[in-house]
MIVOTOR-182864 format. One record per atom (N, C-alpha, C): residue in three letters; x, y, z. Coordinates in steps of 0.2 Angstrom, whole numbers, plus 5000, padded with zeros to 4 digits. Layout:
// residues N
alaXYZ/...
END
This chain:
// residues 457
unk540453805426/unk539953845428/unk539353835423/unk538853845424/unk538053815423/unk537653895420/unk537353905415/unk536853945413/unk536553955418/unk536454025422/unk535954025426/unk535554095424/unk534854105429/unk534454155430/unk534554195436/unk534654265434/unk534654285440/unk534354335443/unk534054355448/unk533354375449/unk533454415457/unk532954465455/unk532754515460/unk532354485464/unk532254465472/unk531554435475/unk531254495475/unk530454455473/unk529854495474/unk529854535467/unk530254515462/unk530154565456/unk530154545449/unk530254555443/unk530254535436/unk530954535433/unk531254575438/unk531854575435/unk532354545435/unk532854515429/unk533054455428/unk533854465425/unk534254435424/unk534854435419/unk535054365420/unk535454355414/unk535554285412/unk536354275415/unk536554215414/unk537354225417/unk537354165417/unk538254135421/unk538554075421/unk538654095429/unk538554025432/unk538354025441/unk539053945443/unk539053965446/unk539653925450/unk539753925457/unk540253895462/unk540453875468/unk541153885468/unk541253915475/unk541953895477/unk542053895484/unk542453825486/unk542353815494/unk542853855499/unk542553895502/unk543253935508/unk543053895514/unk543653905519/unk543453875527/unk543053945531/unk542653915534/unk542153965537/unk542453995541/unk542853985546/unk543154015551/unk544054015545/unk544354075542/unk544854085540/unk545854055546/unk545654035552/unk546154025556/unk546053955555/unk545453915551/unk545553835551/unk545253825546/unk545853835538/unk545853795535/unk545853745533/unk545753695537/unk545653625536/unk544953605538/unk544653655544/unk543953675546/unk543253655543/unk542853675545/unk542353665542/unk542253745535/unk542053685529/unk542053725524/unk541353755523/unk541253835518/unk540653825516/unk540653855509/unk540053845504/unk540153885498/unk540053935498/unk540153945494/unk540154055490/unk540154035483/unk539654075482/unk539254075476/unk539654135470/unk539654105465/unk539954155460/unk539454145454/unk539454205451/unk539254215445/unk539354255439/unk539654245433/unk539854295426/unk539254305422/unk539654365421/unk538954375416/unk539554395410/unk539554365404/unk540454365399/unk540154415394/unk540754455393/unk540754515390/unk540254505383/unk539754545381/unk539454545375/unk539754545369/unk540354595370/unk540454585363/unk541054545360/unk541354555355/unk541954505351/unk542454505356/unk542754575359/unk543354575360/unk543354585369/unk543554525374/unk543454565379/unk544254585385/unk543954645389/unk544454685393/unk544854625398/unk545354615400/unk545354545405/unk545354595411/unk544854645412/unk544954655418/unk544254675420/unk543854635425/unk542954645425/unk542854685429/unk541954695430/unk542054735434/unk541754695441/unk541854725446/unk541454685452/unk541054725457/unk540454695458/unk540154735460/unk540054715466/unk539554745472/unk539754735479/unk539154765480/unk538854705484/unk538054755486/unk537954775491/unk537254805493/unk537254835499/unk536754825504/unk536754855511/unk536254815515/unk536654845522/unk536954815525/unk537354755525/unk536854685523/unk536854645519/unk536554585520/unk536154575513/unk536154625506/unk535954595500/unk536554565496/unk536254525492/unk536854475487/unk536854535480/unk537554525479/unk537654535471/unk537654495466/unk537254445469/unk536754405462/unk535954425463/unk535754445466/unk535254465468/unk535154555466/unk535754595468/unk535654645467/unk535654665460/unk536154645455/unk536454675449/unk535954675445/unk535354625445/unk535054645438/unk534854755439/unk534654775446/unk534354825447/unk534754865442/unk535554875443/unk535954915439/unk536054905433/unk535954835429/unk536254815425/unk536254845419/unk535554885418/unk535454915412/unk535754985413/unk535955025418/unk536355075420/unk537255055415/unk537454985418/unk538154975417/unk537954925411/unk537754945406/unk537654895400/unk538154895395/unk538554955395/unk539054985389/unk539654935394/unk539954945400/unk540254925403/unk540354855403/unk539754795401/unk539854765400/unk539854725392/unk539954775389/unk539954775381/unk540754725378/unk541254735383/unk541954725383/unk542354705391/unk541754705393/unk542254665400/unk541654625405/unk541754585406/unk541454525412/unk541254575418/unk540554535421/unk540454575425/unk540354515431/unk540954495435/unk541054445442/unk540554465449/unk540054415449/unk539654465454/unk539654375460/unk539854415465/unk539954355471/unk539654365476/unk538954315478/unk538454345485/unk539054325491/unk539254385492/unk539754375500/unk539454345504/unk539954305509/unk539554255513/unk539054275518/unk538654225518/unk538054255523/unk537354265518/unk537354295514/unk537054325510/unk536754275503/unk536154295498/unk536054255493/unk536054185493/unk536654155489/unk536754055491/unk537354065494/unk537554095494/unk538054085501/unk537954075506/unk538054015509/unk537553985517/unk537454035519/unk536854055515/unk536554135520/unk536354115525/unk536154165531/unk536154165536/unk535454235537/unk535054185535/unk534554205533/unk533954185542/unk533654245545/unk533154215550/unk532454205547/unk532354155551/unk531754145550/unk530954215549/unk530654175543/unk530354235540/unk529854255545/unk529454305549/unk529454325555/unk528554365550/unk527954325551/unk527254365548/unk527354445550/unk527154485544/unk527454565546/unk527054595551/unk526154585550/unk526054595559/unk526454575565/unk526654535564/unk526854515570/unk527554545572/unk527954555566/unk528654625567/unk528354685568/unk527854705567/unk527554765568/unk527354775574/unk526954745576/unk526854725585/unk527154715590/unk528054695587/unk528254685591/unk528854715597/unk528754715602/unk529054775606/unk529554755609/unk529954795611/unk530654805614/unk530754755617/unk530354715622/unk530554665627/unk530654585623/unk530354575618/unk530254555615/unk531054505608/unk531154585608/unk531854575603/unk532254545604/unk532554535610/unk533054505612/unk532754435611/unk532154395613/unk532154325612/unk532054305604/unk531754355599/unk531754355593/unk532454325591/unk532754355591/unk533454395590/unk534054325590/unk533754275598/unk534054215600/unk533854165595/unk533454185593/unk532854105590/unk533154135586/unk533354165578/unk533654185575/unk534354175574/unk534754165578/unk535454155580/unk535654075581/unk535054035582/unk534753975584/unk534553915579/unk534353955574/unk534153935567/unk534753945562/unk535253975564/unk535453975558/unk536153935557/unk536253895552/unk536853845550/unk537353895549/unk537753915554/unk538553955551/unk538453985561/unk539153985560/unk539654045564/unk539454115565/unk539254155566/unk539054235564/unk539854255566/unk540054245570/unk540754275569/unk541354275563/unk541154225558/unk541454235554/unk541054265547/unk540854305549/unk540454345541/unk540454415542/unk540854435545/unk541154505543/unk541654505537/unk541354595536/unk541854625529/unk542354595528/unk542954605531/unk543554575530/unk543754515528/unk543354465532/unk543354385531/unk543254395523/unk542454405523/unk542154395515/unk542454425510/unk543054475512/unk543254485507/unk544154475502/unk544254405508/unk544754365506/unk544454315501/unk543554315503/unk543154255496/unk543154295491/unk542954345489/unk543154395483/unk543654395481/unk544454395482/unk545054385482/unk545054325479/unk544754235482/unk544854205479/unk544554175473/unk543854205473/unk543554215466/unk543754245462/unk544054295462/unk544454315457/unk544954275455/unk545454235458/unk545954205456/unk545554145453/unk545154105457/unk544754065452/unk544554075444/unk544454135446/unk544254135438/unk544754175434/unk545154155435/unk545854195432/unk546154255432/unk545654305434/unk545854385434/unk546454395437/unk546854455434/unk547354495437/unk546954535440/unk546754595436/unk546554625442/unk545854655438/unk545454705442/unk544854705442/unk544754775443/unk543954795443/unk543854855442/unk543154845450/unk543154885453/unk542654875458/unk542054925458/unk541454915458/unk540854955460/unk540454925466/unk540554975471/unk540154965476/unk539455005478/unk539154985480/unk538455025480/unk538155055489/unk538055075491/unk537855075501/unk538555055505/unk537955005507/unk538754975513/unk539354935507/unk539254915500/unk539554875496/unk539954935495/unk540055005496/unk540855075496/unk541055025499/unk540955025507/unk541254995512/unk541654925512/unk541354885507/unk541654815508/unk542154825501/unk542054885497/unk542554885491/unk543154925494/unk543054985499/unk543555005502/unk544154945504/unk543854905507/unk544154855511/unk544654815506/unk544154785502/unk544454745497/unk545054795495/unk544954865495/unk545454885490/unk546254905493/unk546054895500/unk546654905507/unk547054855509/unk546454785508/unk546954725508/unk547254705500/unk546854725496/unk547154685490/unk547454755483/unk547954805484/unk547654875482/unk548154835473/unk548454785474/unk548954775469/unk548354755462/unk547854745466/unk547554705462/unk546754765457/unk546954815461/unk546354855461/unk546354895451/unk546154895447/unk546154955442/unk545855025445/unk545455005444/unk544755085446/unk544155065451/unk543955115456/unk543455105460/unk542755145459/unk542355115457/unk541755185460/unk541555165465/unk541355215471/unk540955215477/unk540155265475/unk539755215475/unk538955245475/unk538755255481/unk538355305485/unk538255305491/unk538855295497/unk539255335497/unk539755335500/unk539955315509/unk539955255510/unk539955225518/unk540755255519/unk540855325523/unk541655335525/unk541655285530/unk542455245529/unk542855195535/unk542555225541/unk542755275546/unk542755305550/unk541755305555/unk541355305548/unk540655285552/unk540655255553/unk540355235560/unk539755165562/unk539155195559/unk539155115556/unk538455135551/unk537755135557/unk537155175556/unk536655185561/unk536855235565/unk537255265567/unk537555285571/unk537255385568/unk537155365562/unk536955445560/unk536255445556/unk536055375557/unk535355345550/unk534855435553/unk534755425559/unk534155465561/unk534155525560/unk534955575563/unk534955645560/unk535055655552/unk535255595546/unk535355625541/unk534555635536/unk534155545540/unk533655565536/unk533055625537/unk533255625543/unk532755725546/unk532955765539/unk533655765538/unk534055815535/unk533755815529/unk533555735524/unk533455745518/unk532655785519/unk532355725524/unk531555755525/unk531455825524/unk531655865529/unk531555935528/unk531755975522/unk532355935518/unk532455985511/unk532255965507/unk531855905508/unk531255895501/unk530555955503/unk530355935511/unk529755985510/unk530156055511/unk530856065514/unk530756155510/unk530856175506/unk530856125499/unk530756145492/unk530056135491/unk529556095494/unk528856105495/unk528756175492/unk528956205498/unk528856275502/unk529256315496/unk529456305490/unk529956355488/unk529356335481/unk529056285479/unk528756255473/unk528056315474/unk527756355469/unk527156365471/unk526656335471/unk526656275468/unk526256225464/unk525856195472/unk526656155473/unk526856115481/unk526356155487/unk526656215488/unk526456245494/unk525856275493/unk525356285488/unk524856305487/unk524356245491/unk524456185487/unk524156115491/unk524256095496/unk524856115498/unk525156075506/unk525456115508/unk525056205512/unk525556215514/unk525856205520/unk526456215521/unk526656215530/unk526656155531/unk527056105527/unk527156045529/unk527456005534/unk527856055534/unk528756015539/unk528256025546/unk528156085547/unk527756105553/unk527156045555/unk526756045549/unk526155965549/unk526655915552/unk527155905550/unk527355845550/unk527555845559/unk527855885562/unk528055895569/unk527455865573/unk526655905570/unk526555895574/unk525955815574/unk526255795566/unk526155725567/unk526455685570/unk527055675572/unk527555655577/unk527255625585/unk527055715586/unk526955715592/unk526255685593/unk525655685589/unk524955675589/unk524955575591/unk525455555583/unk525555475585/unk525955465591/unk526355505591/unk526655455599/unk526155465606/unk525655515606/unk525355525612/unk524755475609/unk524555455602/unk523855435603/unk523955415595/unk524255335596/unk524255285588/unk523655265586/unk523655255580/unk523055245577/unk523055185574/unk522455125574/unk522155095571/unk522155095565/unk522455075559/unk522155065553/unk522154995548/unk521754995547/unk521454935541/unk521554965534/unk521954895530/unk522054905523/unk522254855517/unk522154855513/unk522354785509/unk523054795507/unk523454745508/unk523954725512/unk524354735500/unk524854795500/unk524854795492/unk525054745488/unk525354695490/unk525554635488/unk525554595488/unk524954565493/unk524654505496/unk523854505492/unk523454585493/unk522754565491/unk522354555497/unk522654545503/unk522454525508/unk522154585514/unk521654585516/unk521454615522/unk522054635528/unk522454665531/unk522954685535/unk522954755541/unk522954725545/unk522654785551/unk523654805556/unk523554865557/unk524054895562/unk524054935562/unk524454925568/unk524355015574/unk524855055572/unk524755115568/unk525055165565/unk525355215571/unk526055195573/unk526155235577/unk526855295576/unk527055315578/unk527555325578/unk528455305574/unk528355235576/unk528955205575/unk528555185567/unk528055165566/unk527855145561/unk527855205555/unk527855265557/unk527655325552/unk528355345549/unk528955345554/unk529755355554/unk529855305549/unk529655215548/unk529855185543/unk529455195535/unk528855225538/unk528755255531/unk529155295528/unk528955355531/unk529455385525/unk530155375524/unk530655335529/unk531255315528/unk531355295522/unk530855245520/unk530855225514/unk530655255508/unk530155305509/unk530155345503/unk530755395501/unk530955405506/unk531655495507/unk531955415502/unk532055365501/unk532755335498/unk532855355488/unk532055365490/unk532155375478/unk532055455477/unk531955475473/unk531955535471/unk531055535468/unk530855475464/unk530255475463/unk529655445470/unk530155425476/unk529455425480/unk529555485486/unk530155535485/unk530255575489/unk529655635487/unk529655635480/unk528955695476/unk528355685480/unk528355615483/unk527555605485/unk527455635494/unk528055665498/unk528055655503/unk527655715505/unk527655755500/unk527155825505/unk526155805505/unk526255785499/unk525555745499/unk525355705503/unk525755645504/unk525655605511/unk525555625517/unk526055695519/unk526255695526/unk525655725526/unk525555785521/unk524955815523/unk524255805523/unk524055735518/unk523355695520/unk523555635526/unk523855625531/unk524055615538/unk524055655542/unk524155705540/unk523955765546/unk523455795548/unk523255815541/unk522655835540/unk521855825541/unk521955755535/unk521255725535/unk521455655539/unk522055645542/unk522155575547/unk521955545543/unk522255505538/unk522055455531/unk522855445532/unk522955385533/unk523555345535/unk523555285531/unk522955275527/unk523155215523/unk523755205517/unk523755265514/unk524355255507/unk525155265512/unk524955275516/unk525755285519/unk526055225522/unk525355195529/unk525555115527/unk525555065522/unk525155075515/unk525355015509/unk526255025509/unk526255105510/unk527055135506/unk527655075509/unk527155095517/unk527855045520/unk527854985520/unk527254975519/unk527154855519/unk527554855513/unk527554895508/unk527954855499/unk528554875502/unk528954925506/unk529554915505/unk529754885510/unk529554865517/unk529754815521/unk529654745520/unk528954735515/unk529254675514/unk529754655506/unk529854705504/unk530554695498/unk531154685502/unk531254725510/unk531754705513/unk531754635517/unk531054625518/unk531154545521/unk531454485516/unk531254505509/unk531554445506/unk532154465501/unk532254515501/unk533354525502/unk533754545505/unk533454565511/unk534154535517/unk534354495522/unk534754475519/unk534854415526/unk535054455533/unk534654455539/unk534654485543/unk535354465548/unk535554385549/unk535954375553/unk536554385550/unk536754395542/unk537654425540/unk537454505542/unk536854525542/unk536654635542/unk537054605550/unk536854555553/unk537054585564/unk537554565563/unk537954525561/unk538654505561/unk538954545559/unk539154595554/unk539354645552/unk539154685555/unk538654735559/unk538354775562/unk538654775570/unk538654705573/unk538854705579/unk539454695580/unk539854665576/unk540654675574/unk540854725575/unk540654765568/unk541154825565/unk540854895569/unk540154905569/unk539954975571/unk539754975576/unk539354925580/unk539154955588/unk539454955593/unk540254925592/unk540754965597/unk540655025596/unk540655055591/unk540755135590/unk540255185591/unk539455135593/unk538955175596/unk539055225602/unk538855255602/unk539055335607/unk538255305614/unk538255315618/unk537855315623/unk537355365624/unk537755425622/unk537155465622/unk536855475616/unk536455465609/unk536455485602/unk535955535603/unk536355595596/unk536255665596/unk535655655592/unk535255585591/unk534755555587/unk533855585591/unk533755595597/unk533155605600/unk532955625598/unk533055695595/unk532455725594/unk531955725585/unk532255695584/unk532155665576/unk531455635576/unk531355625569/unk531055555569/unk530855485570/unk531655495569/unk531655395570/unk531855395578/unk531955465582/unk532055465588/unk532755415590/unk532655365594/unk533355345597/unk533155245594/unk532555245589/unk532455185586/unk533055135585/unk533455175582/unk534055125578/unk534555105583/unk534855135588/unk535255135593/unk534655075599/unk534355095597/unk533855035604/unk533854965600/unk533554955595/unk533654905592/unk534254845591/unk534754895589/unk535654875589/unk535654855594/unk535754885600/unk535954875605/unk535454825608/unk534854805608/unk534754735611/unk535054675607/unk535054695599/unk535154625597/unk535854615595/unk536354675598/unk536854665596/unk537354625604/unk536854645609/unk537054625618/unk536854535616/unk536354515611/unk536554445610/unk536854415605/unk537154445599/unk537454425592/unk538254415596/unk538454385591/unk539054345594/unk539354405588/unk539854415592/unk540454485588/unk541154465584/unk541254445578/unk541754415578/unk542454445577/unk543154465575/unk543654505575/unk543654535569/unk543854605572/unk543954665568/unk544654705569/unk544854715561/unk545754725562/unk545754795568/unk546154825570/unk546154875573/unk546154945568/unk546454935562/unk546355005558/unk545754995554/unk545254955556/unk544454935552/unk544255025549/unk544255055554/unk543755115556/unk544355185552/unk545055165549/unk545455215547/unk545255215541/unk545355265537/unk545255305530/unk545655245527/unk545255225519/unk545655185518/unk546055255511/unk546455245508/unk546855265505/unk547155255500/unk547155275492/unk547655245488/unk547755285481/unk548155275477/unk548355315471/unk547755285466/unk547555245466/unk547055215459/unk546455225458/unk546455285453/unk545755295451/unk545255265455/unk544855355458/unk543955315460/unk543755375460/unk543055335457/unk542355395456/unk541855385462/unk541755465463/unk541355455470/unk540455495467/unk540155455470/unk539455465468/unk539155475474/unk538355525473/unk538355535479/unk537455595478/unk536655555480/unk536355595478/unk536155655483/unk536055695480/unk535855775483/unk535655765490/unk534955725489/unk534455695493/unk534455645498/unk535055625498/unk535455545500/unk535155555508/unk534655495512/unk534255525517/unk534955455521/unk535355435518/unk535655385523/unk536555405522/unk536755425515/unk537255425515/unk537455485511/unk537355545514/unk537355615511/unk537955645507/unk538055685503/unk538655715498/unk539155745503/unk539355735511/unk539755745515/unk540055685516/unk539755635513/unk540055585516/unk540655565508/unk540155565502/unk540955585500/unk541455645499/unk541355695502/unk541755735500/unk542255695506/unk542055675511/unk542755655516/unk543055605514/unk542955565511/unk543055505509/unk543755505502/unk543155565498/unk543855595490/unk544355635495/unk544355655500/unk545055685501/unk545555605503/unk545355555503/unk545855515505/unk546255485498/unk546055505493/unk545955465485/unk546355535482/unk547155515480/unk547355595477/unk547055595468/unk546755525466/unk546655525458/unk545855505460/unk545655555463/unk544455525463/unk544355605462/unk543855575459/unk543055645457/unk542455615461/unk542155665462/unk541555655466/unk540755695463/unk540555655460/unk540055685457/unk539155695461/unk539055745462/unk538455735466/unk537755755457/unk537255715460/unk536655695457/unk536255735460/unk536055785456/unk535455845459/unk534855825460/unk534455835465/unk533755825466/unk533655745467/unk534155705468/unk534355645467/unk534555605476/unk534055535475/unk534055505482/unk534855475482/unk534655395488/unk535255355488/unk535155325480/unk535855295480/unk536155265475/unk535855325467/unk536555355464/unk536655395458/unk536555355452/unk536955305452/unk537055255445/unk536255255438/unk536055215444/unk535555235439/unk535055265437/unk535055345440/unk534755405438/unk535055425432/unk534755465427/unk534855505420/unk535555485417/unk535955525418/unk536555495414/unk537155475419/unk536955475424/unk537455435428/unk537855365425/unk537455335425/unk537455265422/unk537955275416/unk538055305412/unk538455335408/unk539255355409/unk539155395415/unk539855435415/unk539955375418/unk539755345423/unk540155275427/unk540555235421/unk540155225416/unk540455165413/unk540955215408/unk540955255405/unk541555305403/unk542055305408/unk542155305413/unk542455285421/unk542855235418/unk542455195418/unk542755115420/unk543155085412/unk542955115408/unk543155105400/unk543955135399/unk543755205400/unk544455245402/unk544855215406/unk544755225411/unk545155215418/unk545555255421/unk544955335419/unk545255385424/unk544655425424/unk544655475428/unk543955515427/unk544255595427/unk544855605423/unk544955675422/unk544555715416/unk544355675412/unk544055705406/unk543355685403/unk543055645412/unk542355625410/unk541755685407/unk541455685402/unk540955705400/unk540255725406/unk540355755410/unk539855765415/unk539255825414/unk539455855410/unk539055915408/unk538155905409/unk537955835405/unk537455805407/unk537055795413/unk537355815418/unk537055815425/unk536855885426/unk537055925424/unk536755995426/unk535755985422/unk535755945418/unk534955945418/unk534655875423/unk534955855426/unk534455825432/unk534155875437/unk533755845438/unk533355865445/unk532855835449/unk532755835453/unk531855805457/unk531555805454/unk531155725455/unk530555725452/unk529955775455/unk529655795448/unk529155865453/unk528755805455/unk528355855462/unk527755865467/unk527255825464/unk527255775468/unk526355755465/unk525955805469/unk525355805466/unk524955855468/unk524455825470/unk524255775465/unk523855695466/unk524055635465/unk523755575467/unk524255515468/unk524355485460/unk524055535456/unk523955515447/unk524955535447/unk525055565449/unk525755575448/unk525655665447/unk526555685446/unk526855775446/unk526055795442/unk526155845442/unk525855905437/unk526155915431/unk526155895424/unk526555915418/unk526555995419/
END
C-alpha cells in the first residue's frame, strides 16, 4: 500500500492514508472470469497502541465511495481512531472501483430534460460503461468487504454505516455476523424499505415540521407568516405557470438560465430539509418565492447541491442496486401524489429501471436483519429521507441497540454536537449501556435566518 490523499469532490477536504487493490471476479459464479479492482484504503491508528479490530465505514447514496466519503466524518470519529485502523473500501461501482460512473450530462441540459427523453439517456449510460450492472449489488460487494478484510488481516471489525451504507452494513452483518464486533447505523435504511418508495411522503413530513416551528418561533412567524400555506400555493402557481430565471451559476461564475418549475422547486428544498443549518433557511426562501417571486437563491441552492451530486455519485452502481433490490417493490399506485415531489421519484425509477439490467437478490434481501452484537442506532429529528421511525423498527430486531435521536437535527446525526462523541465511546467500549448521552438534551435547530446574513443572535 502507497501513501495516499483522500479527498472530497468539489471540496477542501482531505485525509491522509495508505491506498491499495484487490482483485475480485466481477461476476461472483465465475471466478476464474473476468476480474476487477476494489480499492482499499487505511488510515493506521494514531496512537502507540493499536485495537486489532477497525472500524469500517460504508457510505451512502446508493453510489458514494468510502474513500471519497470519510474525510466528511472524520473529524467526528477522531478519538476512534486514536487506537484502531479505520478500513474504508469504495464498494464496487463506485470511487476507483471500476466505477460505473455515466457520462457527465451539462446541468442545463438534465434540467431540461423531460420524461420521453430518459429512457435514451439512461441507454447511452448503460452503454458507456466498462462492468456488468448486474453484478454491483449490496450483496455481491459485500463479499469485497469480507475480502478486504481478510487481506488486511482483520478478525473481526466494528461497522459504521451512514444512509444507504445502514443497509450494506445490515447485510454485511447477516452474511458475515461471526465477524461483526459493534455496529452503528446513522440514518437508518430498514431491510424491509424499497428505498424511493417513501422519499416523497417523508420529505413533506420534515418540510412541514420545520415551517410549524416557523409558526411556533415568534421571531420566524413575525417575517414569514403562513408559510406551509405560501408554500401550497407555490406548488400549484409553478406547475400551472414555471418561471424563467437567470443567475450566476454559484460554482462556475458563469451566467446560467432555467425554467424554475415544479419539479425543479421540490429538488430545491429536498436538498435543503437534508442539514439542519439549511433547513433554518427554508421559511425565508419559500416565503421570498411566494411572495416577492425571487427564485434566484433557491436556484443557486439547488445548482451547489446537484452538482456535488453529480461528482459523488456514481449513477450506474445508484440503478443497479435501485433496480435490483427496490423497484420490484415499488407499489403501482404511490400514496406520493400529492406531495411535493408528487409521483417524480416512482416516474423516474421506473423508466430507467424498465432499461437497467437487474441482477440477483437473495430471497430474504427485504427480511429484518437480526443479531445479539451491539448496535447504535442514530437517527435526526428532522431526517426528510430516513425519519426516527425508521429506527425505532429497525432497534426492535437488535436485543443489545440503543437508539439515539438528535433534536432539531437533519440526515446523518454523527457529526452534529456531541454525536461524534457518544459514537466513538460506542465503538471504544463495545456496548452502549452506559454511554454518556446527557449531552444531547442541549441540541437543537439551528435558529431561523431572518436574513440571508444568517439566525438572529
Amino acid at each position: 500500500m502507497e501513501t495516499c490523499e483522500l479527498a472530497v469532490p468539489g471540496t477542501s477536504l482531505t485525509t491522509m492514508g495508505e491506498c491499495g487493490w484487490i482483485e475480485v471476479a466481477e461476476n461472483p459464479d465465475e471466478p476464474e472470469g473476468r476480474q476487477i479492482k476494489v480499492r482499499i484504503a487505511r488510515i493506521p491508528a494514531q496512537g502507540r497502541v493499536a485495537e486489532p479490530d477497525p472500524l469500517v465505514f460504508f457510505a451512502g447514496g446508493p453510489g458514494q465511495a468510502a474513500t471519497e466519503s470519510w474525510p466528511i466524518i472524520a473529524h467526528a470519529l477522531r478519538k476512534v481512531n486514536e487506537n484502531r485502523d479505520i478500513l474504508l473500501v469504495d464498494q464496487r461501482g463506485t470511487g476507483q472501483s471500476n466505477p460505473l460512473k455515466c457520462p457527465e450530462m451539462e446541468l442545463d441540459e438534465a434540467l431540461a430534460q423531460d420524461w420521453d427523453q430518459l429512457a435514451a439517456t439512461t441507454r447511452e449510460c448503460l452503454e458507456s460503461l466498462d462492468g456488468d450492472p448486474r453484478f454491483y449489488t449490496t450483496t455481491i460487494a459485500m463479499h469485497d468487504i469480507d475480502a478486504a478484510r481478510e487481506a488486511m488481516g482483520y478478525e473481526q471489525v466494528n461497522l459504521y454505516g451512514g444512509s444507504y451504507g445502514t443497509r450494506a452494513a445490515q447485510v454485511y452483518l447477516r452474511l458475515f455476523p461471526e465477524r461483526v464486533r459493534t455496529v452503528v447505523l446513522d440514518g437508518v435504511v430498514p431491510q424491509t424499505l424499497a428505498l424511493g418508495t417513501e422519499h416523497a411522503v417523508k420529505l413533506d413530513q420534515a418540510i412541514y415540521r420545520v415551517l410549524e416551528g416557523c409558526e411556533a418561533d415568534p421571531l420566524c412567524s413575525q417575517n414569514f407568516p403562513g408559510t406551509a400555506a405560501k408554500l401550497q400555493g407555490l406548488i400549484q402557481s409553478l406547475e400551472e405557470n414555471p418561471v424563467d430565471v437567470s443567475i450566476i451559476h454559484p460554482t462556475t461564475g458563469q451566467p446560467f438560465s432555467l425554467t424554475f418549475n415544479r419539479e425543479v422547486l421540490s429538488t430545491s428544498l429536498r436538498f435543503l430539509t437534508y442539514s439542519s443549518d439549511t433547513q433554518a433557511m427554508l421559511p425565508l426562501l419559500i416565503y421570498e418565492a411566494a411572495v416577492e417571486q425571487r427564485f434566484d437563491r433557491l436556484a443557486s441552492q439547488m445548482l451547489i447541491a446537484t452538482t456535488g451530486l453529480q461528482q459523488s455519485i456514481s449513477q450506474g452502481m445508484e440503478l443497479s442496486v435501485m433496480c435490483a433490490e427496490d423497484y420490484p417493490q415499488f407499489l403501482e399506485n404511490p400514496a406520493s401524489s400529492n406531495t411535493l415531489m408528487g409521483d417524480m421519484m416512482d416516474k423516474a425509477v421506473g423508466i430507467q429501471c424498465g432499461v437497467w439490467p437487474k441482477g440477483p437478490v437473495p430471497g430474504n434481501f427485504h427480511e429484518p436483519v437480526s443479531a445479539e452484537v451491539p448496535v447504535l442506532l442514530l437517527s435526526g429529528e428532522l431526517d426528510p429521507v430516513t425519519p426516527p421511525e425508521y429506527g425505532d423498527q429497525v432497534a426492535v430486531h437488535f436485543p443489545n441497540s440503543r437508539h439515539l435521536i438528535a433534536p432539531g437535527q437533519g440526515h446523518i446525526a454523527a457529526t452534529r454536537g456531541c454525536m461524534g462523541k457518544i459514537v466513538s465511546e460506542f465503538i471504544i467500549e463495545g456496548n452502549a449501556d452506559d454511554l454518556e448521552t446527557e449531552c444531547i438534551s442541549d441540541m437543537q435547530a439551528t435558529p431561523y435566518f431572518i436574513s440571508l446574513t444568517g439566525p438572529t443572535p
